[in-house]
C-alpha positions in Angstrom: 6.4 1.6 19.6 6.8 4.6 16.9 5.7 7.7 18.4 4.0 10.7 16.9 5.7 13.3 19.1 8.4 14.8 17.2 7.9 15.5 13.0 9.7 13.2 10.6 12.3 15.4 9.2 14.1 14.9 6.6 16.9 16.6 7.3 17.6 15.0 10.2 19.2 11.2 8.7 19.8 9.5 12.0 16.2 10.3 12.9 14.9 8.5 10.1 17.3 5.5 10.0 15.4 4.7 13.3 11.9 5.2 12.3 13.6 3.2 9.6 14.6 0.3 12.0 11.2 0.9 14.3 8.7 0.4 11.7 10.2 -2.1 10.1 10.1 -4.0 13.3 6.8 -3.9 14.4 3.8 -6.2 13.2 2.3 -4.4 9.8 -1.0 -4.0 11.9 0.9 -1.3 14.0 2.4 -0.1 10.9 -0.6 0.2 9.2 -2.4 2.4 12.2 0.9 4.9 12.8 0.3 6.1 8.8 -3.2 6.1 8.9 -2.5 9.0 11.1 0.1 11.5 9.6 -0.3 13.7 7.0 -0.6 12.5 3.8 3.4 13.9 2.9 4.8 12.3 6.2 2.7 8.6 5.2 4.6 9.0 2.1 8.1 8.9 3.7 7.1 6.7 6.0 6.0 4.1 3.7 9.3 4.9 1.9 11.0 3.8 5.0 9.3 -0.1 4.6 11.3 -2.8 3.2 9.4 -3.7 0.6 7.7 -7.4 1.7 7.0 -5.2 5.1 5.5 -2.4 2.7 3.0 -5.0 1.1 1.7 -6.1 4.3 1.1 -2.6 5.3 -0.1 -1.6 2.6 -3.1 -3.9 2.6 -3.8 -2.8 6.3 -4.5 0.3 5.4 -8.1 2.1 4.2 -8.5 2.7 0.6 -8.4 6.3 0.8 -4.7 6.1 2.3 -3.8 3.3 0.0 -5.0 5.6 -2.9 -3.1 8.5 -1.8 -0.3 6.5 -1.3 -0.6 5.0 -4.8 -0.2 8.8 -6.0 2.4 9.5 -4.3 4.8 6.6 -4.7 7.1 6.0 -7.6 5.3 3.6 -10.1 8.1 0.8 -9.6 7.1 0.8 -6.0 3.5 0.6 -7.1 4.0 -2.4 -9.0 5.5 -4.6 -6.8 3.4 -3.6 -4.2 0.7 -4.6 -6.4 1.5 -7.2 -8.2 2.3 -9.1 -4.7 -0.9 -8.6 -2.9 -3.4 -11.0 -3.3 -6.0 -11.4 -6.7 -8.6 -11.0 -4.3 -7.0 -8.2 -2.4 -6.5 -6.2 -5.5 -9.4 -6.8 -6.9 -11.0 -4.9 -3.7 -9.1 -2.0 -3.8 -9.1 -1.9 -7.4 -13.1 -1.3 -6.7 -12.1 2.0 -4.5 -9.8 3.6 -6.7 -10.7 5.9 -10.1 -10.7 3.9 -13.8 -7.5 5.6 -14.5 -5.9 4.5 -11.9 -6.8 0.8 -12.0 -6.4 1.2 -15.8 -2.8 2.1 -15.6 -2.4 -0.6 -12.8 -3.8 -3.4 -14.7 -1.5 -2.6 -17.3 1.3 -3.0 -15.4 0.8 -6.5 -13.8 2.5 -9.7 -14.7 0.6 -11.6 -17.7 -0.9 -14.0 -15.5 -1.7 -11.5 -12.3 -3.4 -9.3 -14.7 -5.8 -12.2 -15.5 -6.4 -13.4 -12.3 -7.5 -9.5 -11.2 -9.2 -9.5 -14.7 -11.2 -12.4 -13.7 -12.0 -11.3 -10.3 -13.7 -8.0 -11.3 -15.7 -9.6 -13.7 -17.4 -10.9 -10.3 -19.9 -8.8 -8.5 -19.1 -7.6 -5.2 -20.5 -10.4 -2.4 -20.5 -13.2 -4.7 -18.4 -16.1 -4.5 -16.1 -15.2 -6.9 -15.1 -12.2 -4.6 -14.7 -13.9 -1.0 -11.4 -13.1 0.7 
């Protein structure tokens, strides 16, 4: 398990080559609940430490506030892919947390036909049909 005990530091390479290795060996759910709890500039190193199919799972464990903050934080390739593989449904629901801006310049960046799937979706209100998980 990833412990909290000592700060990430960055100048310190072997130290993160095995938070590296550790969090991208342990279920996303774990993953998920060890950001949730740094600050908001150690999350972001962390979750640059992710492979990136390991990053997508994480990143839909986490709460929209940290997702959002992440989203800020990350380079807008990273964004995209991250994105862009999640689920319609799944981006359709945190497109609902984040600012119009920010979902604006999302949307704009998805695939043709991802970008009409989420474009469908969030012409559905929240609890109908059209938005069950």
């Amino acid at each position: 398990m990833v412990t909290q005990e000592a700060p990430i530091s960055i100048s310190n390479i072997a130290d993160l080559n095995l938070l590296k290795f550790q969090l991208n060996q342990l279920p996303a759910v774990d993953v998920g609940d060890y950001i949730v709890e740094l600050s908001p500039e150690r999350r972001a190193i962390s979750f640059r430490l992710l492979n990136k199919s390991q990053a997508i799972d994480v990143f839909e464990y986490l709460p929209a506030e940290v997702q959002e903050q992440l989203i800020g934080s990350l380079h807008a390739v990273q964004v995209c892919q991250i994105v862009e593989a999640m689920s319609p449904d799944d981006r359709a629901a945190l497109f609902d947390e984040l600012s119009a801006g920010v979902v604006k310049r999302l949307v704009q960046q998805l695939s043709p036909p991802q970008r009409q799937a989420t474009s469908t979706l969030l012409g559905y209100a929240e609890g109908t049909a059209g938005r069950i998980p």
